[in-house]
N, C-alpha and C positions, 0 to 999 in steps of 0.2 A: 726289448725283452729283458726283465728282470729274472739273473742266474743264481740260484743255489748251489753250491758246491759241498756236498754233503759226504761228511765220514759215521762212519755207524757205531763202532766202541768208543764211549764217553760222551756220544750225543744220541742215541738211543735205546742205550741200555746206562745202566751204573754196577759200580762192585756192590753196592746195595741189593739192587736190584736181584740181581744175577746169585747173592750168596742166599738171599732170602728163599727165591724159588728152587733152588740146588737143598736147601735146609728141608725145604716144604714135600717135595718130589722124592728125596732119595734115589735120583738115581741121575743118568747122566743126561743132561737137557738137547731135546731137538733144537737144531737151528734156527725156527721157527719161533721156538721159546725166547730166544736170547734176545729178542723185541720188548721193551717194557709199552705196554698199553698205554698208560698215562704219558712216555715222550711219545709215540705216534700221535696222537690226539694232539699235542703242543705244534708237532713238525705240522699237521694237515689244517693248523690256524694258521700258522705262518705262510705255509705255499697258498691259502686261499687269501688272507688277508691282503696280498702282497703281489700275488699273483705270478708265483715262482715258477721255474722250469728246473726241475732238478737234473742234477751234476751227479754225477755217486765219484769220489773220493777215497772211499775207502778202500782199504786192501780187499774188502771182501767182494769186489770188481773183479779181481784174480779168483777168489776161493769160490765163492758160490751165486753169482747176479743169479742165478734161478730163484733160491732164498729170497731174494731179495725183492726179485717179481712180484713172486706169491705174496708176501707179508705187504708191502706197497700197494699192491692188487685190492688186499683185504680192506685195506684205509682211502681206496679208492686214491689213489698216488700215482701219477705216473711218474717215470723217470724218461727223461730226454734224451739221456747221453753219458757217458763215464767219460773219466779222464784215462791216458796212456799209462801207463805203471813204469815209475821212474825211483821204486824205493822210497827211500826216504826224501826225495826230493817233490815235497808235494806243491810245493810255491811254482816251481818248473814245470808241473804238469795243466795247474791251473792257469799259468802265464799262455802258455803253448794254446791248452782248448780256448782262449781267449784271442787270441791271436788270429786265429782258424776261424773265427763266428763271430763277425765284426757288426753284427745286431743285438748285441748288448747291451743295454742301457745301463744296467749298472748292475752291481753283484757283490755276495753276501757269501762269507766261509761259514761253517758250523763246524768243530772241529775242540778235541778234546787238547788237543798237542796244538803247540808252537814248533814249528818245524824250524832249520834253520835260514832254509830261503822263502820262508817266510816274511823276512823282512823286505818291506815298501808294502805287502798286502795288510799289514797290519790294524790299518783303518778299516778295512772288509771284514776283521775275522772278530766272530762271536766264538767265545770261547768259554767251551762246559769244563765241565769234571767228571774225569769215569771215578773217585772216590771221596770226594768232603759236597758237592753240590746232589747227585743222582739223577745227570745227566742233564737234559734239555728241560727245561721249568719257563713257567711262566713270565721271569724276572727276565730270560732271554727275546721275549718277542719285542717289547720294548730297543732292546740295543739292537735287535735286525731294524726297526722302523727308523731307529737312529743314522743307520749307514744308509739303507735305501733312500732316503726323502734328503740328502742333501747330494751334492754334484758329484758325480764318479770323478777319482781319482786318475792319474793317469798313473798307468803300471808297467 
């Protein structure tokens, strides 16, 4: 099984994004909204392409996985499994759910941030921008097919 490990601020939304439709709306954005259409579309090529099992990563595994349901729901997305919440220690959470689930064949970060035990996954991790790129783009399915298609790493 090929793993996803997926954070949501900076990889599917941007400060672009988010100030444009905050300019557009006037008022304060649903949960719901804070999804940029155009990265879901990118994410649901990648897990199809690829043939992904998503991870959720993000803090918002603590704040609101119902959001997160619904809006994955809508893109026909499922999610697999979230990581444990360890803070800022997201290397350690992904090492950990990796560890647990030893049918793995190989796996892919998305993720806005460089954590700092992050290091050794560094060859796994695609990395966006929540402000100069506007999140997950085209240019990243390329660097996922780069990591996935050569030998997992040992971590």
């Amino acid at each position: 099984m090929n793993v996803l490990f997926l954070d949501v601020d900076g990889v599917l939304n941007s400060h672009k994004y988010l100030t444009s439709l905050y300019e557009k709306k006037k008022r304060r954005l649903e949960r719901e909204e804070f999804f940029d259409p155009k990265c879901m579309i990118i994410l649901k090529k990648i897990v199809l392409k690829f043939n992904l099992k998503i991870v959720i990563t993000s803090s918002w595994k603590i704040a609101d996985m119902c959001t997160l349901e619904r809006v994955f729901k809508k893109y026909e997305l499922d999610i697999l499994d979230k990581t444990k919440n360890y803070g800022d220690k997201r290397g350690r959470e992904i090492r950990e759910w990796l560890q647990d689930h030893n049918d793995v064949d190989n796996f892919v970060i998305l993720d806005d941030d460089f954590f700092s035990d992050y290091v050794g996954l560094e060859n796994n991790l695609v990395q966006t921008s929540f402000i100069s790129n506007g999140g997950l783009n085209d240019s990243h399915i390329l660097l996922v097919e780069k990591i996935l298609t050569r030998d997992r790493l040992n971590i």
